[in-house]
C-alpha positions as CSV (number, residue, x, y, z in Angstrom):
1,X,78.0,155.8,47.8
2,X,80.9,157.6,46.0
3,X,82.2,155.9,43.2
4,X,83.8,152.6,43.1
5,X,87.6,152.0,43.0
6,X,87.3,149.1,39.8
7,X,90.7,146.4,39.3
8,X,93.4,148.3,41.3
9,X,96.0,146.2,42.8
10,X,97.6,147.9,46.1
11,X,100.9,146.4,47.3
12,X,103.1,146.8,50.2
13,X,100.9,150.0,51.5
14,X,100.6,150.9,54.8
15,X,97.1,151.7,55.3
16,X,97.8,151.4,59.6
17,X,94.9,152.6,61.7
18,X,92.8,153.7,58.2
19,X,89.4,154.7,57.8
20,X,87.6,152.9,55.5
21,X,83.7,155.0,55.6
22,X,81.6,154.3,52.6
23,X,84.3,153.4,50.4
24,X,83.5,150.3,47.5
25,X,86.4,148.5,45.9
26,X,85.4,145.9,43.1
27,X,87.8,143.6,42.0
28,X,91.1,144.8,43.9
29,X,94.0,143.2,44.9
30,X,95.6,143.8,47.9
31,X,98.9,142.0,48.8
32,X,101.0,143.1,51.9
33,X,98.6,145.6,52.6
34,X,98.8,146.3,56.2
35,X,95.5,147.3,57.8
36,X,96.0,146.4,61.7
37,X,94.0,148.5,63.5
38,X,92.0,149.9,60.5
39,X,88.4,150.6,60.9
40,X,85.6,150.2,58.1
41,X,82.1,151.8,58.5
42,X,79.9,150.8,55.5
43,X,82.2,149.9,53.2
44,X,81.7,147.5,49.8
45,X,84.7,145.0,49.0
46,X,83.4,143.1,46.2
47,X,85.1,140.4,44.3
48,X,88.4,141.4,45.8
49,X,91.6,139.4,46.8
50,X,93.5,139.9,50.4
51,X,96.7,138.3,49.9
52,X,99.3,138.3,53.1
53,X,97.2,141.1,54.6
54,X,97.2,142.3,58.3
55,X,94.0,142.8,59.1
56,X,94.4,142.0,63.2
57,X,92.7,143.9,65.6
58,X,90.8,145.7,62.6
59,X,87.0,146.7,63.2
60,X,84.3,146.3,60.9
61,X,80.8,147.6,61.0
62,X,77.9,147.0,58.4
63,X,80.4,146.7,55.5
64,X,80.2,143.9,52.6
65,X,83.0,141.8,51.8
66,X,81.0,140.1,49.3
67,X,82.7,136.8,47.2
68,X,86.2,138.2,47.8
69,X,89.1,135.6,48.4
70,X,91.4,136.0,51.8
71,X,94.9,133.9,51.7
72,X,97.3,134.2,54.3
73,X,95.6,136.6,56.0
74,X,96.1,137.5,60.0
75,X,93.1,138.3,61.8
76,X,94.0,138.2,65.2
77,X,91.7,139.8,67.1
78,X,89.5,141.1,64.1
79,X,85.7,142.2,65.0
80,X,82.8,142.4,62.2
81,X,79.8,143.1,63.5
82,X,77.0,143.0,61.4
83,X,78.7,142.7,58.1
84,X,78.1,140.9,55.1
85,X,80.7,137.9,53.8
86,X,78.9,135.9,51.0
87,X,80.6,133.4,48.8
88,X,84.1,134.2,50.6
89,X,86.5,132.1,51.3
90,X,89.8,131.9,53.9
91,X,92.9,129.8,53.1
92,X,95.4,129.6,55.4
93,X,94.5,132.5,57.8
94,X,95.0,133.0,61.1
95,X,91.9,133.4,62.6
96,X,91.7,133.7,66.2
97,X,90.9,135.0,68.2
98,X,87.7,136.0,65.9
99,X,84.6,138.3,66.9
100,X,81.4,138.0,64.8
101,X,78.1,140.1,65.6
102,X,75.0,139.3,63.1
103,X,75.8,140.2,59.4
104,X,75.5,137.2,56.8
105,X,78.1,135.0,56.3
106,X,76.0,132.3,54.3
107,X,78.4,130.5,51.6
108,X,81.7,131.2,53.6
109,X,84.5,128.5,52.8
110,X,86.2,127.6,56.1
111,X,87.3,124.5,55.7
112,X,89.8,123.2,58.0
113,X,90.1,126.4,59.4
114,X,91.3,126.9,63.6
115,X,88.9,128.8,64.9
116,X,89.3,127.2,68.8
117,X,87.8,129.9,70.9
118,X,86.3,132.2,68.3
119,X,83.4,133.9,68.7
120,X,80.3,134.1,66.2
121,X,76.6,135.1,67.9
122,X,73.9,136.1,65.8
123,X,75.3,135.3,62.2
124,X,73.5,133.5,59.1
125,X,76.2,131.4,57.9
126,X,73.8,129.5,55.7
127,X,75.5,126.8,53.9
128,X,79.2,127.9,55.3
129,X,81.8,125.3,54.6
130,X,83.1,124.2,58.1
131,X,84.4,120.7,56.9
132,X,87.1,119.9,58.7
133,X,87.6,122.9,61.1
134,X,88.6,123.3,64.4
135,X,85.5,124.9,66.6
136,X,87.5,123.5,69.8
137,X,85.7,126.2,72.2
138,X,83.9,128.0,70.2
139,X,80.9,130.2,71.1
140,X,78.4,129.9,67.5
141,X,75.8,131.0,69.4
142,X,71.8,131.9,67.5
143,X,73.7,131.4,64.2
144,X,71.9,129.9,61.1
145,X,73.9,126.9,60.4
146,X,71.5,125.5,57.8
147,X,72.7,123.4,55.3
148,X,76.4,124.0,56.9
149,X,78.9,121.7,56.1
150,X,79.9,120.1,59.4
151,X,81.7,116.8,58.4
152,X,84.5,116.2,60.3
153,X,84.5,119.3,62.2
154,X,85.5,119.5,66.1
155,X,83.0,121.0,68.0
156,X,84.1,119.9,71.9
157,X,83.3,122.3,74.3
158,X,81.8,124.4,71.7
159,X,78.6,126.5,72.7
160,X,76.3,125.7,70.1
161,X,73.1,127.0,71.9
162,X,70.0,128.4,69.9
163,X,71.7,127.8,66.6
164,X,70.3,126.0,63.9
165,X,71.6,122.5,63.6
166,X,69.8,120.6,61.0
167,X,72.8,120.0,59.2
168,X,75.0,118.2,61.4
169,X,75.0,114.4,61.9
170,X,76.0,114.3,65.3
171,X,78.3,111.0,64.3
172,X,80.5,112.2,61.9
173,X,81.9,115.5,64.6
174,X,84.2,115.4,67.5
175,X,81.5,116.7,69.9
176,X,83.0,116.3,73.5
177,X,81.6,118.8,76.0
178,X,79.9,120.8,73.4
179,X,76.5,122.4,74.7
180,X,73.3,122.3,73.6
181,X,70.0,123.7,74.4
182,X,66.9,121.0,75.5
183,X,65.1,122.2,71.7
184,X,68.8,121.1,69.9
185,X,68.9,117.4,72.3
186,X,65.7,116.7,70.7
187,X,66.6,117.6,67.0
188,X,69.6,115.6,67.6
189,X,68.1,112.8,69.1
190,X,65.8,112.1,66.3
191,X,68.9,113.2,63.5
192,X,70.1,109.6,65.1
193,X,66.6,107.8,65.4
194,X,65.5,107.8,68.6
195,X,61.7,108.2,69.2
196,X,60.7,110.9,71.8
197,X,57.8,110.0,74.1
């Protein structure tokens, strides 16, 4: 890992189409950065701000964005795939449509987020902050949801198949046409206090 790039504060670069490969950032600033189409292999954002950042149809492969803040953001069309998010958080981004592939995105703040249609399969998003947000047709497919926060969240026609749903009260969601496996009924059926015979 070369050496990190400590409390710089980039603005109004165009970093279009860049290659981000093994670089770390700690504690950087980036406002009106535009990084649509950039691609990052490996790379180690930590404790860093994204302020009014393009980041749509950018790719992102095994790198960390570890406890860094996003606000404003546009996303569209973004892909992680086995990346790393802890302790982030999204404000006012726009955030679909959304691909996630495995990678650890326990702690995440997304509350109230719209993320109708997005698309996370294999992720730990271990106590993520979903209160409030918009999973309208959603696929959250094998994700670790423990301890999520789920209150108030829409989840119809979301595919929620062989993730871990201990943490949601089935009452307190808009759950419409959202599908389960026969495993999740059952955990769902006792969560409201029916007996299984």
């Amino acid at each position: 890992m070369p050496e990190p790039t400590v409390d710089v504060t980039y603005r109004h670069e165009d970093w279009y189409a860049e290659e981000l490969v093994d670089r770390h950032f700690v504690r950087c600033s980036f406002f009106d950065v535009d990084l649509t189409e950039a691609t990052s292999q490996g790379a180690v954002f930590t404790e860093c701000v994204f302020g009014n950042v393009a980041l749509n149809a950018s790719r992102h492969t095994d790198s960390a964005f570890n406890r860094c803040t996003f606000k404003r953001c546009n996303l569209f069309e973004a892909e992680f795939t086995g990346c790393k998010l802890v302790g982030s958080g999204f404000e006012q981004c726009d955030l679909r449509p959304l691909r996630v592939s495995g990678g650890d995105w326990s702690f995440v703040a997304l509350p109230g987020a719209d993320l109708r249609g997005v698309q996370f399969t294999g992720v730990r998003m271990r106590e993520v902050d979903l209160a409030g947000a918009d999973l309208t047709g959603a696929t959250v497919t094998g994700v670790d949801l423990s301890g999520a926060q789920l209150h108030a969240a829409k989840l119809a026609r979301a595919d929620l198949r062989g993730s871990d749903l201990t943490a949601l009260d089935p009452t307190t969601v808009e759950r419409a046409g959202a599908i389960i496996d026969a495993e999740q009924a059952i955990l769902l059926a006792q969560t409201l206090g029916f007996e299984i015979h």
